[in-house]
C-alpha positions in Angstrom: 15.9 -8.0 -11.1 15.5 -3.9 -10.7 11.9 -3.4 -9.4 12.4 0.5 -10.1 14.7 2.2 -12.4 14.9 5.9 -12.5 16.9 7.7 -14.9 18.1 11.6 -15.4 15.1 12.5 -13.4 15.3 16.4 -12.8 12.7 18.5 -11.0 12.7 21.8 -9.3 9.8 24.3 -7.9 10.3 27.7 -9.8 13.8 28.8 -9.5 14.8 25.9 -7.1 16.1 22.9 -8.3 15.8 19.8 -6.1 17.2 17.0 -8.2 19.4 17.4 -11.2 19.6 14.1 -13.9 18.9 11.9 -10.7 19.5 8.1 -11.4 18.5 5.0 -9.0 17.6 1.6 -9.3 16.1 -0.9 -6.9 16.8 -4.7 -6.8 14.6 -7.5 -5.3 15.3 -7.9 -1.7 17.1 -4.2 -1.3 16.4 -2.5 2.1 17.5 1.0 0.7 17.8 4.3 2.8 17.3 7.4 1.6 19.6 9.9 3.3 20.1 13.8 3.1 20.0 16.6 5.0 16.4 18.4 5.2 15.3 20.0 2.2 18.0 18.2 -0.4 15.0 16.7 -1.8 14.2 12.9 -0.4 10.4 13.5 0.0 10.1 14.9 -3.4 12.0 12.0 -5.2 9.2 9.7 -3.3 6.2 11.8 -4.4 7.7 11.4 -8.2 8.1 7.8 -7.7 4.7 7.2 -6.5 3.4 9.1 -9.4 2.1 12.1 -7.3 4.6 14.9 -8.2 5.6 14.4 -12.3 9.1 15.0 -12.8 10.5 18.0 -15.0 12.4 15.8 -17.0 13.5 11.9 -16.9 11.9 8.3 -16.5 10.4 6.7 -13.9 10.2 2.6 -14.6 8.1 -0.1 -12.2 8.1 -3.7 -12.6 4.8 -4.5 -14.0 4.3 -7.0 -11.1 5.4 -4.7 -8.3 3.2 -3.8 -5.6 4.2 -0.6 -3.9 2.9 0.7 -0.5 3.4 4.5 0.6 3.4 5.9 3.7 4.7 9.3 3.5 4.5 12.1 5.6 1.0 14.1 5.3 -1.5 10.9 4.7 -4.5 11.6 6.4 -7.4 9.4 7.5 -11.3 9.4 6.5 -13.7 10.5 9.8 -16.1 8.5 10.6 -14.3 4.8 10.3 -12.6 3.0 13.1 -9.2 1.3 13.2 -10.1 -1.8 12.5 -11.9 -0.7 9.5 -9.1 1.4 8.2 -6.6 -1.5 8.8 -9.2 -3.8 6.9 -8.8 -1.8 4.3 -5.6 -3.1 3.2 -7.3 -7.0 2.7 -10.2 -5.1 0.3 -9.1 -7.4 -2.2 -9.9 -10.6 0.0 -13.3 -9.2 0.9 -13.9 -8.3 -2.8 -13.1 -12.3 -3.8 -15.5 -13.0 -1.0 -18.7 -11.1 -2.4 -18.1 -12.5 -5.6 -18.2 -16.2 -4.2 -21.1 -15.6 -2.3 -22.7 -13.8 -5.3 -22.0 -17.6 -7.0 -23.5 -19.1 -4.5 -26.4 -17.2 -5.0 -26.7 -17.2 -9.0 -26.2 -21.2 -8.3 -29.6 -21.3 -6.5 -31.3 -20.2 -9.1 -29.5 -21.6 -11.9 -30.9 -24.5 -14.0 -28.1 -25.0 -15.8 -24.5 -24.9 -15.9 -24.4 -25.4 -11.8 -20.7 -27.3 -12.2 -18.8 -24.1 -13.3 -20.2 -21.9 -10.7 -20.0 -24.4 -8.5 -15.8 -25.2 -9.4 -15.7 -21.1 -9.7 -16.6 -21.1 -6.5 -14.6 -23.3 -4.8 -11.2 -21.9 -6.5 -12.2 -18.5 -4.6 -12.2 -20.2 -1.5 -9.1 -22.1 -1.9 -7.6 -18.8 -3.1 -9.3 -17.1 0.3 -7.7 -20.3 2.4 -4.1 -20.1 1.2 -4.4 -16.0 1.2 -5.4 -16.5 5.2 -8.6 -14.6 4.9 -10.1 -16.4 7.7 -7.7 -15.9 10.3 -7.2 -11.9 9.0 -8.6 -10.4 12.5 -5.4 -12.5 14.3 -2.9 -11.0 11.5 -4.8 -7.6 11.9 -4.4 -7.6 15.9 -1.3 -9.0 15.6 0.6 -6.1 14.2 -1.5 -3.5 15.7 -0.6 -4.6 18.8 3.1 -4.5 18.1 2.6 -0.8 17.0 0.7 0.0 20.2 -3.1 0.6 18.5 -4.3 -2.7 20.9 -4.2 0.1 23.6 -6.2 2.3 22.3 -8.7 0.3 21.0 -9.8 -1.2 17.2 -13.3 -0.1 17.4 -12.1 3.8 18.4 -12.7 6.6 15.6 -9.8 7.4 13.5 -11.4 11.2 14.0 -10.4 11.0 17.8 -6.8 10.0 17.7 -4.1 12.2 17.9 -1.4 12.8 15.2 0.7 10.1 16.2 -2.2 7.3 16.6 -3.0 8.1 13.2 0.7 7.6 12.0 0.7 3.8 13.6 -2.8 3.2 12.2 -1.3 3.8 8.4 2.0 2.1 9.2 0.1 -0.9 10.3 -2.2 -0.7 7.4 0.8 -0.6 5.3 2.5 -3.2 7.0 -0.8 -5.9 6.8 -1.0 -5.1 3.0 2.6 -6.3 2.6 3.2 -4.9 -1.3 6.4 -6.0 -2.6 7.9 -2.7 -2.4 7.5 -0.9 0.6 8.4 2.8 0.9 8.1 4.6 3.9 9.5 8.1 5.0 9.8 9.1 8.8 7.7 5.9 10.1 9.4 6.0 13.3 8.0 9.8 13.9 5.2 9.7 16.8 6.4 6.0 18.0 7.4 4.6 20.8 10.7 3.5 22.1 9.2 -0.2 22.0 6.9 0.1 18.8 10.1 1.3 16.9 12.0 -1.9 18.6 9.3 -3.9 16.7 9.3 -2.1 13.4 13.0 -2.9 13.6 12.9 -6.5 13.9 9.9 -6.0 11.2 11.9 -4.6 8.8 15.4 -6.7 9.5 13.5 -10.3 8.6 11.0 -8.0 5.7 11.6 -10.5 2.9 10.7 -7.7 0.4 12.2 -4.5 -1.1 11.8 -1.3 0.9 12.8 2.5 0.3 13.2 4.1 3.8 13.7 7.8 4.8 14.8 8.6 8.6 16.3 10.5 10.5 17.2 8.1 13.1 20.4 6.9 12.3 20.1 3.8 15.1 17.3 3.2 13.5 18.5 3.5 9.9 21.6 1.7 10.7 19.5 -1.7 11.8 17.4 -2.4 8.9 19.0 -1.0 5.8 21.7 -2.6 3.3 21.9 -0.1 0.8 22.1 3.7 1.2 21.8 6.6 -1.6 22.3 9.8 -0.3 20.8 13.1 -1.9 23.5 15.9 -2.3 23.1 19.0 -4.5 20.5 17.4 -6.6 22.5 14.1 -7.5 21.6 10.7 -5.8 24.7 8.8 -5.3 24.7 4.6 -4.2 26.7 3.0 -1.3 26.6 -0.8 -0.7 26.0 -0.9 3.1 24.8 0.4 6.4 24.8 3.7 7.2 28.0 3.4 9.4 29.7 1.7 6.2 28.1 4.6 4.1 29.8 7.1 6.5 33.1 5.7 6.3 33.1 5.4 2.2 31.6 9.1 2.3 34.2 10.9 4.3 36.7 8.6 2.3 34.7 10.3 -1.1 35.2 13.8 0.7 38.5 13.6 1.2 39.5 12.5 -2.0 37.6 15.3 -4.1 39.0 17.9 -1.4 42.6 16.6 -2.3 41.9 16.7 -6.1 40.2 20.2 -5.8 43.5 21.1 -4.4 46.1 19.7 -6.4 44.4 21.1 -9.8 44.7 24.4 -8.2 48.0 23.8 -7.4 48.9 23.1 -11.1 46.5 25.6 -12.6 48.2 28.1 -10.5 51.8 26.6 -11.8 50.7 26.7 -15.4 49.3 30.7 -15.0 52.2 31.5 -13.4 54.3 29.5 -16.6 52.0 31.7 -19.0 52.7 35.1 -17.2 56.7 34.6 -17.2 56.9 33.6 -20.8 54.4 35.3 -23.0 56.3 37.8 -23.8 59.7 36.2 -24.9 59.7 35.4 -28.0 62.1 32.6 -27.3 59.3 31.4 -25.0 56.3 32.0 -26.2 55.0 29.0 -28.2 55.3 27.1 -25.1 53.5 29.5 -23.2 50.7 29.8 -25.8 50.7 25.7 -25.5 50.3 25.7 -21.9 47.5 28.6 -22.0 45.9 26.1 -24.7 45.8 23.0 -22.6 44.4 25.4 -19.4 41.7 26.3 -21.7 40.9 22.6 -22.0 41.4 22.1 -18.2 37.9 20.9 -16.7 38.2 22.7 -14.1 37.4 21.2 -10.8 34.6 22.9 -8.2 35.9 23.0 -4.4 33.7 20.5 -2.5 30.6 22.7 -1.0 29.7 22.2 2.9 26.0 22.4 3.4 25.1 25.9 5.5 25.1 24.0 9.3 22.4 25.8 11.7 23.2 27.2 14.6 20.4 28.0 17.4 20.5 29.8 20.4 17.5 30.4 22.6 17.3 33.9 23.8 16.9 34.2 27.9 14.1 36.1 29.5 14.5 38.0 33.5 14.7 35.2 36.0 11.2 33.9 36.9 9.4 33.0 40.0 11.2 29.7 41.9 7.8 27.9 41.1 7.2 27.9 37.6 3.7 25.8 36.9 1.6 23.9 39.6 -0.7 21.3 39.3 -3.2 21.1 41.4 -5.4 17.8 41.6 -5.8 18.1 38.0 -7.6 15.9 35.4 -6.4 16.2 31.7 -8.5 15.4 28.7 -10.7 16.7 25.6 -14.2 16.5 27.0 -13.7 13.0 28.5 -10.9 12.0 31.0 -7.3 11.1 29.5 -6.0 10.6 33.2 -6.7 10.1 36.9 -6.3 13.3 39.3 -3.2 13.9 39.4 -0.3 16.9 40.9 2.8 18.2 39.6 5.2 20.8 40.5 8.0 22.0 37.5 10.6 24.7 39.4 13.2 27.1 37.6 16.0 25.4 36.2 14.2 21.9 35.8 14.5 20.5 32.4 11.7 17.9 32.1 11.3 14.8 29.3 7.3 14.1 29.3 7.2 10.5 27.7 4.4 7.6 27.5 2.5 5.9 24.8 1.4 7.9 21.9 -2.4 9.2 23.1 -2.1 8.9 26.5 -1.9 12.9 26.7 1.6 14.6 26.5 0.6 16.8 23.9 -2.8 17.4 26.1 -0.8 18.5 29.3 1.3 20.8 27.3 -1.7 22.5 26.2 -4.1 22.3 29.1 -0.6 24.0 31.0 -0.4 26.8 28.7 -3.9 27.9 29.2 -5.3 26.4 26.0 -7.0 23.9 26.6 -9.2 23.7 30.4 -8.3 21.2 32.1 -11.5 18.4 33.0 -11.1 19.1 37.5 -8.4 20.7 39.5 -6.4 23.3 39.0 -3.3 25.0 36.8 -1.5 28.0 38.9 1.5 29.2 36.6 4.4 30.8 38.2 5.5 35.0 37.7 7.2 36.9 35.4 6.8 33.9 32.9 7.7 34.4 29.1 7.2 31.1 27.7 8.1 30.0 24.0 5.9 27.0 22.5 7.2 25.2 19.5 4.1 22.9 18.5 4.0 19.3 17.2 2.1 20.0 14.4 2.6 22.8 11.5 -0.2 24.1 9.0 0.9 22.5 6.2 -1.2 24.5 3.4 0.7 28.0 4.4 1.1 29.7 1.1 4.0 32.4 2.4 7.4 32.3 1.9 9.4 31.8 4.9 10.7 34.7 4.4 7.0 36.0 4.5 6.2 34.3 7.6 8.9 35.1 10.0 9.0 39.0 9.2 5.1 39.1 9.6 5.5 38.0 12.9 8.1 40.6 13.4 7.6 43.2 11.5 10.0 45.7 13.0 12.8 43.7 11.4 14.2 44.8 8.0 14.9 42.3 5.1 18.4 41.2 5.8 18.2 41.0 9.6 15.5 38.4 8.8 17.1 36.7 6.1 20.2 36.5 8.4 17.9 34.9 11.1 16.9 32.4 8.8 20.6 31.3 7.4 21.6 30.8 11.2 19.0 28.0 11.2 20.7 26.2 8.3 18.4 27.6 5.4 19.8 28.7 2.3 18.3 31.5 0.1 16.1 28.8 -2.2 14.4 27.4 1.1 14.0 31.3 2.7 12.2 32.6 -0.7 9.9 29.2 -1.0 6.4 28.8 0.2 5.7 27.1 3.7 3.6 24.4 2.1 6.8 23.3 -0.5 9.4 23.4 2.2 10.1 19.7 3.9 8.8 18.6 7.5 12.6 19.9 8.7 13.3 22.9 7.2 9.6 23.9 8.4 10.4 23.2 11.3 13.7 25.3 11.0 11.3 27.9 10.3 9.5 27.7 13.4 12.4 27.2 15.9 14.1 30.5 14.2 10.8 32.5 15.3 11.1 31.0 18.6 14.8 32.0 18.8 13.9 35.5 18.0 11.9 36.0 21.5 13.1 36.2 24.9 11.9 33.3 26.7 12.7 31.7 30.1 10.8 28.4 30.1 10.8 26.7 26.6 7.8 24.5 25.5 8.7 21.6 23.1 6.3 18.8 21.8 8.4 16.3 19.5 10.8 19.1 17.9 13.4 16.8 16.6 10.6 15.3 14.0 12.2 15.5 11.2 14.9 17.3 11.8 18.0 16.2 10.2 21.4 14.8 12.1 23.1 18.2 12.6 19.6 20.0 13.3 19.4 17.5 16.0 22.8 17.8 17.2 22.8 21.3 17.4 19.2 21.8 19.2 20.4 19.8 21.9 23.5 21.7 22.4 21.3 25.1 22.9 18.7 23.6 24.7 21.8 22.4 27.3 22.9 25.7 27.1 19.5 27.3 27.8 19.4 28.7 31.1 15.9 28.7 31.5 13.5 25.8 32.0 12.2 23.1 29.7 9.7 21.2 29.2 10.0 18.5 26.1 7.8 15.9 24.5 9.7 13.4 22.7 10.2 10.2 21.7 14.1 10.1 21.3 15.7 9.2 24.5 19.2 9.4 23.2 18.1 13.0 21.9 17.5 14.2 25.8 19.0 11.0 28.1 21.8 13.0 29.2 20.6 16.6 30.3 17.2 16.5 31.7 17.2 16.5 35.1 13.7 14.5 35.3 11.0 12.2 33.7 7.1 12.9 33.8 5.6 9.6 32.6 2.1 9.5 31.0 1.4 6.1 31.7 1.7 6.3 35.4 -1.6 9.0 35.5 -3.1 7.5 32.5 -7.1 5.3 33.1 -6.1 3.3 29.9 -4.9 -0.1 30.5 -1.5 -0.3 28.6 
């Protein structure tokens, strides 16, 4: 039974085409992934799905009796409610069956007549509420909140005063507890935890429903999916698998087109060479004009396009003092505590992972180190002859300039090609460099911001979560420069196997943190 059918769906922003007569269908029970590299197009294919984006051309098909549940990228919260409201939210048709039994209840006290009806009404909204576990919601609702980490943090807390990531594991668990029959989430593992994404994996492997997944964490991925398409030059193309399996069949695919690219040029060039010797003989010539005939005819074969891989390197700065940043009995926070006193030293050369829970203050200590945030007590003494480069967790997303637009305004002495050039190192191809900010996808933004760091000298490099969103290669290639970097690091993020094997120490959150976690 196909839930969703899409057919020859095409769509494009001005001159840049992003899918080109895309087809896919999903079937009851499929855990599909939706793979690409950044910018080929996955998060637009979800927005014209779910309706917000309408597609150029084709049709989009539901199942009249499918429920569908988004969590994209940019959702955003209302101020003012706390968690547990927000996460009772997704039982707001419960609570709506609720007040219109107790409105029965109270018509029945003042009805003279017809008391039986209301009073059978009545009771087959509360068998409804019974069977739908509306009276033991608060268990279900602390149940999965605390297998995303929000029992930490607290139900009754304002959605206005958690950071980026708290919000993510508030909608993912909102999501989760309002269990549509087609789930379809892109980058949920983004801003969790090595142990909350551990649950969300077993979630997902025993989720008896249909769900559309976009990651880039292929461990991830690899657990919970059994179908893949993958997004290529506009097409979407289906593999029956994993993503390991999807690997194999692809670099199987590859090889064959590569072979048949080649052998048609082989006999193309065989037949032009035919048609050059014999034209002119008379004796010859019919067969020549035959064999210029059937080239004509010839559907001729394009050679198999690699995608533009990005290549970073970090520019070094003069060495800096040995002592690079000091903390001195310091308390972090935003107007109330986030930790107890505590003192840190980070020396030239050290290469630091700052983990913990989501909202304990990583992001906070980054800050309150670079002088942009004051610290609540103590003290901050930076090191000399610093020239630090920040890349931030979070990007304006309504940025109306091209990327083209935004580097060169930051660097105005460049000309036109030596920032274009800067921007095709980083993997982006001439579509994404002349698009706006706000249309480009979470990676190739952040492309966009890594190549303006890259274009500064810097000797201690500033990083909170910069492998969000980034695709495989992006990933694989900003670890190799950041090993390579001579300078020192300091990097917020939550992919261990990202930074396991070249950091030469941990600062953990959750040791200076006053929550109980």
């Amino acid at each position: 039974m196909s839930l969703l059918v899409v057919e020859n769906v095409t769509h494009g922003f001005g001159a840049r085409r992003i899918l080109e007569d895309a087809s896919f269908r999903l079937l009851k029970g499929e855990h599909v992934g939706l793979i690409g590299a950044n910018g080929e197009g996955k998060s637009t294919f979800l927005n014209i799905i779910t309706g917000q984006l309408a597609p150029d051309e084709g049709r989009i098909e539901w199942s009249k009796r499918a429920t569908v549940g988004y969590l994209d990228q940019h959702s955003s919260l209302k101020k003012g409610m706390t968690i547990r409201e927000v996460l009772r939210e997704a039982f707001q048709h419960m609570f709506d069956l609720e007040q219109e039994m107790l409105s029965i209840y109270e018509a029945m006290a003042t009805a003279e007549e017809g008391i039986d009806d209301l009073m059978e009404e009545a009771g087959e909204i509360q068998l409804i509420l019974e069977h739908s576990g509306f009276y033991t919601l608060d268990t279900k609702i602390e149940e999965v909140a605390n297998g995303l980490g929000l029992g930490s943090i607290g139900l009754d807390k304002d959605v206005s005063d958690l950071s980026g990531g708290q919000r993510t594991k508030v909608l993912l668990t909102k999501l989760l507890l309002a269990d549509p029959s087609i789930l379809i989430l892109d980058e949920p593992t983004n801003y969790l935890d090595a142990e909350h994404i551990e649950w969300l994996t077993r979630y997902l492997q025993e989720y008896e429903n249909s769900f559309i997944l976009v990651s880039h964490d292929m461990e991830f991925l690899n657990s919970v999916v059994n179908v893949i398409y993958h997004v290529n030059d506009g097409e979407l193309t289906r593999y029956s698998g994993n993503y390991e399996k999807f690997m194999q069949m692809y670099a199987v695919k590859k090889n064959q087109e590569l072979k048949a690219y080649e052998k048609q040029q082989q006999e193309i060039e065989r037949m032009e060479d035919f048609i050059a010797r014999n034209k002119a003989r008379v004796a010859t010539r019919g067969m020549a004009n035959s064999r210029q005939k059937m080239l004509d005819k010839m559907e001729v074969l394009e050679r198999p396009r690699e995608k533009p891989k990005p290549s970073f390197e970090f520019r070094d700065a003069r060495t800096p003092s040995r002592f690079i940043v000091e903390g001195k009995e310091v308390t972090l926070g935003y107007g109330e505590p986030l930790t107890k006193s505590v003192s840190f030293t980070l020396e030239r050369g050290q290469k630091i992972a700052v983990v913990g829970t989501n909202g304990l203050g990583k992001t906070t200590l980054l800050k309150t180190i670079l002088g942009k945030i004051e610290p609540i007590d103590g003290k901050i003494e930076l090191g000399d002859f610093l020239q630090p480069g920040y890349f931030e967790q979070e990007a304006d997303r309504d940025n109306s300039e091209t990327a083209l637009e935004s580097v060169w305004r930051e660097f105005p002495s460049y000309t036109n090609a030596e920032v274009r050039a800067a921007l095709a190192k980083c993997g982006l191809t001439n579509e994404h460099i002349t698009s706006q900010m706000k249309v480009l996808s979470g990676g190739e933004n952040a492309k966009v911001r890594l190549c303006k760091l890259m274009q500064r000298d810097s000797n201690w490099l500033i990083l909170d979560e910069p492998t969000n969103h980034l695709d495989v290669e992006a990933k694989e290639e900003l670890k190799r420069a950041l090993i390579a970097f001579k300078g020192t690091i300091l990097l917020v993020c939550h992919e261990p196997e990202f930074y396991r094997d070249w950091i030469t120490d941990v600062w953990n959150v959750e040791d200076w943190t006053l929550k109980i976690i």
